[in-house]
C-alpha positions in Angstrom: 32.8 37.4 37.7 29.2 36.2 38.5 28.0 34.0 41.3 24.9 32.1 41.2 22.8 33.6 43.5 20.2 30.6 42.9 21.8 28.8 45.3 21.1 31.0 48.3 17.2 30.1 47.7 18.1 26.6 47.5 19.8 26.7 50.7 16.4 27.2 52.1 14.7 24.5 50.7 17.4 22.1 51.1 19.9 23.2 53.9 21.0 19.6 54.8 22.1 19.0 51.1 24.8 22.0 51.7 28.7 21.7 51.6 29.5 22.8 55.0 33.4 23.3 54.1 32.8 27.0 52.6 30.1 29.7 53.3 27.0 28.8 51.1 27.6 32.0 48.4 31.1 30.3 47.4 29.5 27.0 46.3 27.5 26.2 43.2 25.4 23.0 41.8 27.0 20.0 39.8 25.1 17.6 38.5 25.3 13.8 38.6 23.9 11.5 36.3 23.9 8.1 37.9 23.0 5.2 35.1 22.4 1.2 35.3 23.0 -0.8 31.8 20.4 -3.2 33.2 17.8 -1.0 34.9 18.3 -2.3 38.3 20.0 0.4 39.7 23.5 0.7 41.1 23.0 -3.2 43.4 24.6 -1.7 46.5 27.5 0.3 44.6 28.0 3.9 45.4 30.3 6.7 45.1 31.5 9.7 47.6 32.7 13.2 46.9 35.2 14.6 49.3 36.1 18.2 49.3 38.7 20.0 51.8 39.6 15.9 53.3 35.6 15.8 53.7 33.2 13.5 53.0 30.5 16.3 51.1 28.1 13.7 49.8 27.4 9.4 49.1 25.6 8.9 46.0 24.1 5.7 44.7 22.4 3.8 48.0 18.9 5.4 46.8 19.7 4.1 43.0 17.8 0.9 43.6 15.4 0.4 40.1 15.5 2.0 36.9 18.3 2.8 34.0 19.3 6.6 35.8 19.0 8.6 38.4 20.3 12.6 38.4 21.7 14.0 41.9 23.2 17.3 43.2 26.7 18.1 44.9 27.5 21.5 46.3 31.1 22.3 45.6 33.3 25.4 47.0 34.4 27.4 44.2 38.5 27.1 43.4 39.1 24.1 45.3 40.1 20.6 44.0 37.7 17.8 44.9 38.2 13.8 44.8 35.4 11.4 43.3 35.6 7.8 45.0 34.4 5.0 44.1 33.8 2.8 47.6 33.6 -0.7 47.7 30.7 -2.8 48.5 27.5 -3.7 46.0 27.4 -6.3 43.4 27.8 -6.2 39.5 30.1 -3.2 39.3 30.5 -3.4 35.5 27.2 -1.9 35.1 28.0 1.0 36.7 27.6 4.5 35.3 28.5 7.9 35.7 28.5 11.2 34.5 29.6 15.0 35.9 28.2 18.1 34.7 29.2 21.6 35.9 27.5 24.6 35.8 27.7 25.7 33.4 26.1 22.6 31.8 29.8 21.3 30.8 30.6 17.4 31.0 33.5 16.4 32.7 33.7 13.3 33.5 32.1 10.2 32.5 33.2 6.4 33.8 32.0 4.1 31.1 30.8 0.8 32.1 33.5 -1.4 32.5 36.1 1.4 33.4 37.5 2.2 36.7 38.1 -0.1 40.1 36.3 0.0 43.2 38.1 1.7 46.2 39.8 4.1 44.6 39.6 7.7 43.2 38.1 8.2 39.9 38.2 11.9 38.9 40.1 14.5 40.6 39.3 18.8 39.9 39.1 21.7 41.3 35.5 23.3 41.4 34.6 26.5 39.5 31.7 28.5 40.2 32.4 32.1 38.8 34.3 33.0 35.8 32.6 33.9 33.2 35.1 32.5 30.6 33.6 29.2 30.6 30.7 30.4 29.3 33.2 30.9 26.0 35.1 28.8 23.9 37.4 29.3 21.0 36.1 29.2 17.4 36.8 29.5 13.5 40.1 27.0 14.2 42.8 27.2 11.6 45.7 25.1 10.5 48.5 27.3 9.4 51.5 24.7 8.4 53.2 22.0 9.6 56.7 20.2 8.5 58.1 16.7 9.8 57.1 17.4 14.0 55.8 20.7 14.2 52.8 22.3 13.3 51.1 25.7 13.5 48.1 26.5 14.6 45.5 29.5 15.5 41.2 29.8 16.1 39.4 33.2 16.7 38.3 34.3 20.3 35.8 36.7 22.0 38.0 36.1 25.2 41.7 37.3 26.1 42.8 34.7 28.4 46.5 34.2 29.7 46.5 31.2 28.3 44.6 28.4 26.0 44.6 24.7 26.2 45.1 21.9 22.7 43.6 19.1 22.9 45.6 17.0 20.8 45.0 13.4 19.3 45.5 10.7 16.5 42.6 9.0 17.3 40.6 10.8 15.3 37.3 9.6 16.5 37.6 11.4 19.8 36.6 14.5 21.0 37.8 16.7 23.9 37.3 15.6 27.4 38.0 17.9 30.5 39.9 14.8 31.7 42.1 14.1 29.0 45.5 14.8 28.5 46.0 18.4 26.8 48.9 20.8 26.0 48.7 24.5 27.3 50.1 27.5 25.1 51.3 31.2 25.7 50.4 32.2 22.2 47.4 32.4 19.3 48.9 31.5 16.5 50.7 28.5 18.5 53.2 26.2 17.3 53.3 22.5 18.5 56.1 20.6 18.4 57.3 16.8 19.1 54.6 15.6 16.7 55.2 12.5 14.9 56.1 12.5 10.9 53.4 11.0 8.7 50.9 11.2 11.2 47.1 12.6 10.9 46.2 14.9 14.1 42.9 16.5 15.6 42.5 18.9 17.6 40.5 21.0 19.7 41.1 24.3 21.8 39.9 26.0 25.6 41.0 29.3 27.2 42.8 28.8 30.6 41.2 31.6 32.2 43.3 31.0 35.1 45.4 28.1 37.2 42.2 26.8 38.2 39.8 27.9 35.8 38.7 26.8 32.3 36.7 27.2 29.1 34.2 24.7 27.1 36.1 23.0 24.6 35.6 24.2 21.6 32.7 23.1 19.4 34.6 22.5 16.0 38.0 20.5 15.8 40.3 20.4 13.0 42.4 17.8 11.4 46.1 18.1 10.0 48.8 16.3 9.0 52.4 16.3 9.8 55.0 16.1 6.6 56.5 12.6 6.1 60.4 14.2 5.2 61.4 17.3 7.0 62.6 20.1 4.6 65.8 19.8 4.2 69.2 18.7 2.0 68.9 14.9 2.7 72.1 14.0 0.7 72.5 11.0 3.2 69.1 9.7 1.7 69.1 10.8 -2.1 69.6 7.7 -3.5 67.0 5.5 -1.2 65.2 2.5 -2.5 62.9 0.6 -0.6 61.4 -2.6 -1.9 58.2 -3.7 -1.9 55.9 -1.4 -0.2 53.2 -3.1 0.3 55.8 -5.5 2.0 54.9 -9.0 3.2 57.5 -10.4 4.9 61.0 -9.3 3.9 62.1 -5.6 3.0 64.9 -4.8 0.7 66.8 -1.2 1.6 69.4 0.5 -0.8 71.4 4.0 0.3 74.3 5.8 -1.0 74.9 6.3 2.3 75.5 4.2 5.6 71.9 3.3 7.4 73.0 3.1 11.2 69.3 2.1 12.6 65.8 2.0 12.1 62.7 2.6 14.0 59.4 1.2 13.3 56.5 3.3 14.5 52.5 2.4 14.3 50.4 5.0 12.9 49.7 6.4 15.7 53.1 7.3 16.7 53.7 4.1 18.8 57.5 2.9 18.4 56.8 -0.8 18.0 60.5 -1.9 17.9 64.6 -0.7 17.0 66.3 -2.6 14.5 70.4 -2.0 14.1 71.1 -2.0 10.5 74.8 -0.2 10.0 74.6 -1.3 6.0 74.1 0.4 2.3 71.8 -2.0 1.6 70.2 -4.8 3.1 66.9 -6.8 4.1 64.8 -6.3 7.4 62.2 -9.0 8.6 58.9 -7.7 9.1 57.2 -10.7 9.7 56.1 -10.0 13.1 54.2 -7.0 12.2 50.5 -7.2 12.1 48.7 -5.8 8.7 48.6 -2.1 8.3 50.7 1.2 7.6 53.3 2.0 9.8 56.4 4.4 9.7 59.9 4.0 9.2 62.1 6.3 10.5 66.0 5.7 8.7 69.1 7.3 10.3 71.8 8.0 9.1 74.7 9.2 10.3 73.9 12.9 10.6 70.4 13.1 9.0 67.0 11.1 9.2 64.1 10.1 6.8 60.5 9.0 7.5 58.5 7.2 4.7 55.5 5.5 5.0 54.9 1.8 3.9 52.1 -0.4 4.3 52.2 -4.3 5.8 50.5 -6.8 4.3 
């Protein structure tokens, strides 16, 4: 476990910039990046960080001119802290900012446009001394996958209790300390409640403990989950589905009785239940929008998923 001793000298140069909640050698540095999307500064808008119910620091009154401005907060180590937005200032939509550790990780950003004033923004607890996040996972690997599960494994030069998945099929984003992840017991690990026909991402961090965490991993890799789970689908043996690409009106045959569907976006969104109890019959699709989506068929002790494109 390391501290940064750094701090102790900065305590001397800057005393009144210090987070009087904890003794000075349990705090460490994290970094604000305040930016303006028209260069004028925040116009009167500021944030403040409270730590143990106190107010540690207001940020923004100074940021009067220019695109960005980068300030410091002093933060006790293992303790959760609260980043509010207060009200007051004028054109809030171009307000910008950005939270870096330190251990030069970012983990938070508020876009323009996002976020309310008078109310809380981010929410963490403060780390300061393990040196697990100075690690991160590598050489990721996807092992299999059927209809809703998959398996997955990376390499590590860390032995944590646990690791954290990032997990997404939006596969234009990456990792962000403050999105929504899944935490494991296990390398190889198997995920499960995934969506059929679906593309996935994902990225991976050691836990190193309750309140302590890893960089995300550099690399991400992307799988896909099976569109018909592996089994003896006697119930669906006989399926026709006509036309795919559908338009309007979809024809659907069985040897066996179709109790319901379920139409799911891409993304794993159900969109909307339609109760079918036929061998064959048509479904409207009209109010779909253009694009693939998945059908999930049940029957009356099995289920299928296909895919099938709207145009």
């Amino acid at each position: 476990m390391k501290k940064f001793v750094y701090i102790l000298l900065f305590t001397v140069l800057n005393s009144t910039a210090q987070n009087s909640t904890c003794d000075v050698v349990e705090q460490c540095i994290y970094t604000l990046t305040l930016e303006s999307s028209n260069g004028s500064g925040w116009n009167g808008n500021s944030m403040t960080i409270f730590q143990n119910n106190v107010a540690i620091k207001t940020i923004g009154l100074n940021f009067t001119n220019g695109s960005s401005l980068t300030d410091n907060v002093f933060l006790c180590d293992a303790t959760s802290f609260n980043l509010v937005w207060n009200e007051g200032g004028s054109q809030p939509e171009n307000v910008k900012i950005k939270m870096i550790s330190p251990f030069n990780q970012t983990i938070f950003i508020k876009n323009y446009g996002d976020g309310e004033q008078n109310s809380t923004l981010f929410s963490a607890t403060a780390n300061c001394t393990t040196d697990c996040c100075f690690f991160y996972p590598t050489n990721l690997n996807f092992i299999s996958s059927n209809e809703t599960t998959a398996q997955l494994s990376w390499a590590t030069t860390y032995n944590p209790p646990q690791y954290d998945i990032f997990l997404t099929t939006n596969l234009a984003l990456t990792a962000n300390l403050s999105d929504p992840f899944i935490t494991v017991n296990s390398n190889p690990a198997e995920i499960s409640d995934l969506i059929p026909c679906t593309n996935y991402k994902y990225y991976v961090r050691y836990r190193c403990s309750p309140v302590e965490v890893s960089l995300w991993s550099v690399e991400s890799v992307i799988f896909s989950t099976q569109c018909t789970m592996n089994l003896n689908q006697n119930e669906f043996q006989n399926l026709q589905i006509s036309p795919n690409p559908v338009i309007d009106d979809l024809f659907i045959s069985n040897n066996k009785l179709i109790t319901e569907i379920e139409v799911f976006s891409i993304q794993g969104k159900k969109i909307m239940t339609i109760k079918t109890n036929f061998h064959s019959g048509t479904i409207n699709l009209n109010a779909l929008q253009k694009g693939f989506y998945l059908l999930k068929l049940k029957g009356i002790n099995e289920s299928k998923t296909i895919k099938m494109l709207k145009n």
